[in-house]
Backbone bond lengths (Angstrom), bond angles and torsions (degrees), N, CA, C in turn:
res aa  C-N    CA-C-N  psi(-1)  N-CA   C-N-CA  omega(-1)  CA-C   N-CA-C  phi
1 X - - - 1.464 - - 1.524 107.80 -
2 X 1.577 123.41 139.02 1.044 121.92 -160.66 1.696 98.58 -89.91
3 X 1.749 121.32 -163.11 1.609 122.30 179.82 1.399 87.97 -84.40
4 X 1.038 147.88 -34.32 1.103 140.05 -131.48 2.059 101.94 -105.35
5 X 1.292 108.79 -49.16 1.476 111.98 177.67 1.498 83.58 -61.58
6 X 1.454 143.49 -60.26 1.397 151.43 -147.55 1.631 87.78 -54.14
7 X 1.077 140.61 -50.00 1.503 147.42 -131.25 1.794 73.79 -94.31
8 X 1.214 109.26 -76.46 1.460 109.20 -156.32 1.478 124.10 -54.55
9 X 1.555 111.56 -17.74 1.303 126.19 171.53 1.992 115.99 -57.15
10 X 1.600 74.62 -46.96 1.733 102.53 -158.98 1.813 91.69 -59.89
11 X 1.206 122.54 -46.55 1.280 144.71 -156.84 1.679 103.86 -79.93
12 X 1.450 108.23 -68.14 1.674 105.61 133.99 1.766 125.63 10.68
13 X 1.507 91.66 -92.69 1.579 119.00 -156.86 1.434 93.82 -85.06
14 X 1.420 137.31 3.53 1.352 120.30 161.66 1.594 108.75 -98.23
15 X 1.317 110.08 -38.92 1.671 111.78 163.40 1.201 123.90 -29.98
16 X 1.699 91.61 -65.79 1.863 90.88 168.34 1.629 145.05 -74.68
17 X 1.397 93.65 7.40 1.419 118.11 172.69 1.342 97.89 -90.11
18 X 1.571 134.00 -35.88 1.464 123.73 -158.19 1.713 90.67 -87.73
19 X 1.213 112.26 -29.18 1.445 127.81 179.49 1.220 123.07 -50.36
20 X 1.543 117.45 -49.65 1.323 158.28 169.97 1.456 107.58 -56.15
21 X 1.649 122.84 -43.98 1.407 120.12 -160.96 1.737 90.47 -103.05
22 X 1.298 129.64 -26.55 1.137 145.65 161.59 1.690 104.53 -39.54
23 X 1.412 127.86 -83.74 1.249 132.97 161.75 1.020 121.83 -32.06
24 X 1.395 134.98 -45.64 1.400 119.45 144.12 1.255 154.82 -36.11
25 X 0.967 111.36 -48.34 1.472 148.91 150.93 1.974 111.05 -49.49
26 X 1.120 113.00 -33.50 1.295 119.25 165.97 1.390 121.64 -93.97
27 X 1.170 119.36 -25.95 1.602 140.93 -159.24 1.991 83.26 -89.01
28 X 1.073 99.52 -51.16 1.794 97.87 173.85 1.269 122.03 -56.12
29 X 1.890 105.19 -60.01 1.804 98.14 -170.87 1.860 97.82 -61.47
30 X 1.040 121.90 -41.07 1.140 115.84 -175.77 1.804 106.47 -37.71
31 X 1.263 108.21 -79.95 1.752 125.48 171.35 1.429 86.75 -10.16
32 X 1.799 107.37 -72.31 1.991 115.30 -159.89 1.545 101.05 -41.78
33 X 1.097 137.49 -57.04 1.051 141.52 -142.39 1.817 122.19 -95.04
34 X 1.746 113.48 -17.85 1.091 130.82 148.45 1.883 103.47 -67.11
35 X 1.213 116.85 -40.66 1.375 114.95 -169.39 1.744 112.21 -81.79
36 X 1.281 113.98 -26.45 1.886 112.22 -176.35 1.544 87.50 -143.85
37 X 1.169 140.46 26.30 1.252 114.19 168.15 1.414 143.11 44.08
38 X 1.368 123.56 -107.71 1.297 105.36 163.05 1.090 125.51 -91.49
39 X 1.069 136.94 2.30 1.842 147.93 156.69 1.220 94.17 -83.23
40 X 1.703 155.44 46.18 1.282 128.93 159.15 1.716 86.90 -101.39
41 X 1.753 136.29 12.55 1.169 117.00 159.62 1.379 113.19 -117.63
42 X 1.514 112.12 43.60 1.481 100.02 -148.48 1.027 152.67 126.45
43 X 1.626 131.03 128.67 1.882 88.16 -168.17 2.284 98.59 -64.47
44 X 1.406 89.97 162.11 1.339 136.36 -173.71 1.295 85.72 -104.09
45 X 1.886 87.19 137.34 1.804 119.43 150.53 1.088 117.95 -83.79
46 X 1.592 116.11 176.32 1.417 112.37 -178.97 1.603 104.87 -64.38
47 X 1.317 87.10 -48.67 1.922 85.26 174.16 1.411 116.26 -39.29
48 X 1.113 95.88 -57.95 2.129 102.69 -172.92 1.591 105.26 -43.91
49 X 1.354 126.16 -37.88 1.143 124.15 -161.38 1.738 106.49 -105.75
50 X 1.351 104.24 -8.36 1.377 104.86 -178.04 2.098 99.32 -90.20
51 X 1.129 112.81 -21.85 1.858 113.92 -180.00 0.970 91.84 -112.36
52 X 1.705 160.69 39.88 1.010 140.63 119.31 1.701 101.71 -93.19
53 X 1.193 140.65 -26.46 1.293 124.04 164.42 1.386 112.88 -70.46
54 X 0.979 121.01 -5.51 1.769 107.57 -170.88 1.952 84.36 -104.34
55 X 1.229 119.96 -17.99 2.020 103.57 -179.66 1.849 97.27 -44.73
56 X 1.412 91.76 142.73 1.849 97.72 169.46 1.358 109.02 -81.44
57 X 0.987 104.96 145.94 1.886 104.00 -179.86 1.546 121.60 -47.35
58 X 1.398 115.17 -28.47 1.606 106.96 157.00 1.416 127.39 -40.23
59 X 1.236 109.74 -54.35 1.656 126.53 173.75 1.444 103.84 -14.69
60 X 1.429 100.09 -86.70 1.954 109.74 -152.91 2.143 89.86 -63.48
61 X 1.258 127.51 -8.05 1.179 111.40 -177.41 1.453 113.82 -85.66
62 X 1.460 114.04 -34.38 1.546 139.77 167.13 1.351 102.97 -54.94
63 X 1.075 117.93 -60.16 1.956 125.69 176.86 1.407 112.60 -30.32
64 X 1.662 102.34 -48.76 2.023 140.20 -152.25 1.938 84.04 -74.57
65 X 1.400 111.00 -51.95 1.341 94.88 -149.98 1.935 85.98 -97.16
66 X 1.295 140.91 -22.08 1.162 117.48 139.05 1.260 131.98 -3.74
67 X 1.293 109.31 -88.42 1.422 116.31 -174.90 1.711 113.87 -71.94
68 X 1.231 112.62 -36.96 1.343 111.20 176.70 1.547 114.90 -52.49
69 X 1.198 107.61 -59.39 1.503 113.05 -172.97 1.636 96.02 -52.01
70 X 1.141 121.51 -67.20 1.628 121.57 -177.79 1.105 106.55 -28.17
71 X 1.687 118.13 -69.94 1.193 96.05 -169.70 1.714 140.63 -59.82
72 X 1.596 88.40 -33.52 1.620 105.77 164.80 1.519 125.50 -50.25
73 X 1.369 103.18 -21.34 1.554 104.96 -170.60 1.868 86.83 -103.40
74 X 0.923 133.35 -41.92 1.843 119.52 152.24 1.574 115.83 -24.29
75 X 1.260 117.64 -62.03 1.276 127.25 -175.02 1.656 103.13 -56.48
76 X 1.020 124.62 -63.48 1.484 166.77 -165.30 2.184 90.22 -37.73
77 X 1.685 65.34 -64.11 2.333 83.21 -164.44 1.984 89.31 -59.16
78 X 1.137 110.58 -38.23 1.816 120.35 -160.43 1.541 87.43 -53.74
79 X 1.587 108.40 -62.73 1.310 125.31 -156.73 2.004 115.65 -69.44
80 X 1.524 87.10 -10.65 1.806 91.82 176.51 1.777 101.08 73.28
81 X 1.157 108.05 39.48 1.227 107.03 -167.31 1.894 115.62 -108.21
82 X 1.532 144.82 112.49 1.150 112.97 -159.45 1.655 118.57 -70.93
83 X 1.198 127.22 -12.63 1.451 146.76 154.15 1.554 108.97 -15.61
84 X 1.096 134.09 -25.05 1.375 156.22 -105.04 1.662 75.42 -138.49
85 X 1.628 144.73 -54.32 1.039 148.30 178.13 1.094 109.33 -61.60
86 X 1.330 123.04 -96.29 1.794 123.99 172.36 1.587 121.20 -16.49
87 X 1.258 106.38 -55.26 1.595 122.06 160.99 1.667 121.42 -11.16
88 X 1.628 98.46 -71.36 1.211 144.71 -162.84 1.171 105.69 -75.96
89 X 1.618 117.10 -32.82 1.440 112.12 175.34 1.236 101.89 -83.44
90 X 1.499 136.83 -32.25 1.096 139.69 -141.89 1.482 100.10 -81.04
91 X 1.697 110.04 -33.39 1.357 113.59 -162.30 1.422 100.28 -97.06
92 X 1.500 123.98 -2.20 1.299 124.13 -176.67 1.695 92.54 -87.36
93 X 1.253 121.06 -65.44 1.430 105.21 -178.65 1.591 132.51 -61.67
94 X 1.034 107.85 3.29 1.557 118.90 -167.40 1.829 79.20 -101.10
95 X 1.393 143.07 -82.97 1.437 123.95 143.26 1.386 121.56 29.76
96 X 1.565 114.77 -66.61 1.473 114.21 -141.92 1.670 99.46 -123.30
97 X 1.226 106.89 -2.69 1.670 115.97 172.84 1.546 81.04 -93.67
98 X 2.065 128.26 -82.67 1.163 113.61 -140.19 2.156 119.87 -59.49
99 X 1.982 101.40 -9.01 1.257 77.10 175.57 1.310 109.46 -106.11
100 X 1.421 116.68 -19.01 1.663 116.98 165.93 1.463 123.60 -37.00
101 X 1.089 102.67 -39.43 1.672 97.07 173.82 1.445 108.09 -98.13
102 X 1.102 121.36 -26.10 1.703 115.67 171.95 1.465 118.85 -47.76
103 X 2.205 107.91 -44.49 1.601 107.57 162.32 0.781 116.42 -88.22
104 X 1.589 138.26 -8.82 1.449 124.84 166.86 1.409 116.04 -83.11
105 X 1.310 125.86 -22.41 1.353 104.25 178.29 1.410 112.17 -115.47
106 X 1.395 123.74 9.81 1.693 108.74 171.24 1.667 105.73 -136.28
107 X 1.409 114.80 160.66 1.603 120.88 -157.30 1.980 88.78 -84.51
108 X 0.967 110.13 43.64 1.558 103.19 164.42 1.487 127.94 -49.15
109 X 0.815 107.69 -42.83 1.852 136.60 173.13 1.301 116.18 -63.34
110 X 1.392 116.17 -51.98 1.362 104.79 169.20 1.599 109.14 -84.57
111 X 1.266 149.56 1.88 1.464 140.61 176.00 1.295 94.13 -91.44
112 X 0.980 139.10 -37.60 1.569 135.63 -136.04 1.784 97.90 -144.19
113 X 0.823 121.33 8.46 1.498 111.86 173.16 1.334 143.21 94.66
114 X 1.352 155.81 112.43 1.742 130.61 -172.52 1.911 106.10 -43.83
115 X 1.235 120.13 -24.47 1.447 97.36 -178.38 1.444 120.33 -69.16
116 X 1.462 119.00 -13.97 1.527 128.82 152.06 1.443 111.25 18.09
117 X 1.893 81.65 -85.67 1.601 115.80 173.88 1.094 133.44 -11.63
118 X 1.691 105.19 -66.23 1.328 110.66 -175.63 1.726 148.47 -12.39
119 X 1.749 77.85 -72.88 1.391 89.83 177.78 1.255 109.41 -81.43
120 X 1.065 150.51 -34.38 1.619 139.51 174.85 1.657 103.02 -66.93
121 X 1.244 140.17 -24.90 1.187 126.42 152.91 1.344 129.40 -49.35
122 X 1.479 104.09 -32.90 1.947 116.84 -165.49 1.895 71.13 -88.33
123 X 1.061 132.56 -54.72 1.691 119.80 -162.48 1.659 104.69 -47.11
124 X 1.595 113.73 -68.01 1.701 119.87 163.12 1.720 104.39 -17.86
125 X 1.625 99.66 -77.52 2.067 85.83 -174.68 1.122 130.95 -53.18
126 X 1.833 117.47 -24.61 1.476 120.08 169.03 1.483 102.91 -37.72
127 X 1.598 111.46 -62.36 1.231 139.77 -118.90 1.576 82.46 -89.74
128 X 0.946 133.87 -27.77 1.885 155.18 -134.76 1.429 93.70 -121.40
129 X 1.345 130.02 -21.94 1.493 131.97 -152.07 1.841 86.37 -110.28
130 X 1.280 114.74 -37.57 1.484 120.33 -167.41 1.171 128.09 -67.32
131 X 1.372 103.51 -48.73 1.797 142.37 141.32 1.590 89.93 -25.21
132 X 1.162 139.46 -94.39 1.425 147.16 -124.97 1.738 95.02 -79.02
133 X 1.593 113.26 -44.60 1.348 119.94 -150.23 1.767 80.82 -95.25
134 X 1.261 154.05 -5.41 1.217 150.04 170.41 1.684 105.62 -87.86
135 X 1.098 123.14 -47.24 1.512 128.20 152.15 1.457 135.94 -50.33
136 X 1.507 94.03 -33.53 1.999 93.80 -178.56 1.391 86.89 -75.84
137 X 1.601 128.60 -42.51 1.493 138.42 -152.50 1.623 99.83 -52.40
138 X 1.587 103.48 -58.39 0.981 104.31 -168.82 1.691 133.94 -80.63
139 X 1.935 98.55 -12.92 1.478 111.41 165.31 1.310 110.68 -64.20
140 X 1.499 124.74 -32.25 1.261 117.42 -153.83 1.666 104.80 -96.75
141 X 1.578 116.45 -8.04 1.479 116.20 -159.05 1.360 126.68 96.12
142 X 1.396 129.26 -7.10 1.075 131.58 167.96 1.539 123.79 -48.80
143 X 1.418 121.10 -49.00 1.234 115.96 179.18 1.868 101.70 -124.76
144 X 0.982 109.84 157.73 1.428 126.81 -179.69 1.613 132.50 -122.04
């Protein structure tokens, strides 16, 4: 193996470590939030607790395979595994359904502000970053 595949591996296998501790980190608030609901960020407003009772029961399952797949496709990239792709999509759309309809169908935005956004945007690029780095992985030979 040359310095150069060596470099890109190395660079690789720390991604999917940040990826890995990332999924965790989601795989939890998720847990928090089956477990206290709308206080798993905190105490909750009336609001907070009035649009987490109205989510349809799909929601927190869409959330589940969100983070699951992520993390699985963490494991997946670690393991050199091509699984690690499908994964990645899986957890990207589970992502982009559970907040797409969260701003499309409730006035979140106007109670709480356009900075709302933010962080479920930075979640999308996680989610957007995994996708890309499960694809270069697998264009280049990294995982199989």
């Amino acid at each position: 193996m040359n310095d150069r595949s060596t470099r890109s591996t190395a660079w690789f296998r720390g991604a999917a470590v940040v990826l890995l501790l990332w999924g965790f980190a989601g795989c939890f608030a998720c847990i928090q939030q089956f477990r206290l609901g709308a206080d798993a960020m905190g105490p909750a407003s009336d609001y907070d607790r009035a649009l987490y009772a109205s989510l349809p029961v799909w929601y927190n399952a869409v959330y589940a395979v969100a983070v699951g797949c992520g993390l699985f496709a963490a494991i997946a990239l670690l393991a050199r595994s091509v699984l690690a792709v499908p994964l990645a999509c899986l957890s990207l759309a589970g992502v982009l359904i559970q907040f797409g309809w969260l701003f499309a169908t409730s006035d979140i935005i106007r109670h709480k502000g356009a900075g709302v956004v933010a962080f479920p945007l930075f979640i999308v690029a996680v989610a957007a970053f995994a996708v890309w780095l499960a694809r270069l992985a697998r264009a280049r030979g990294w995982i199989r």
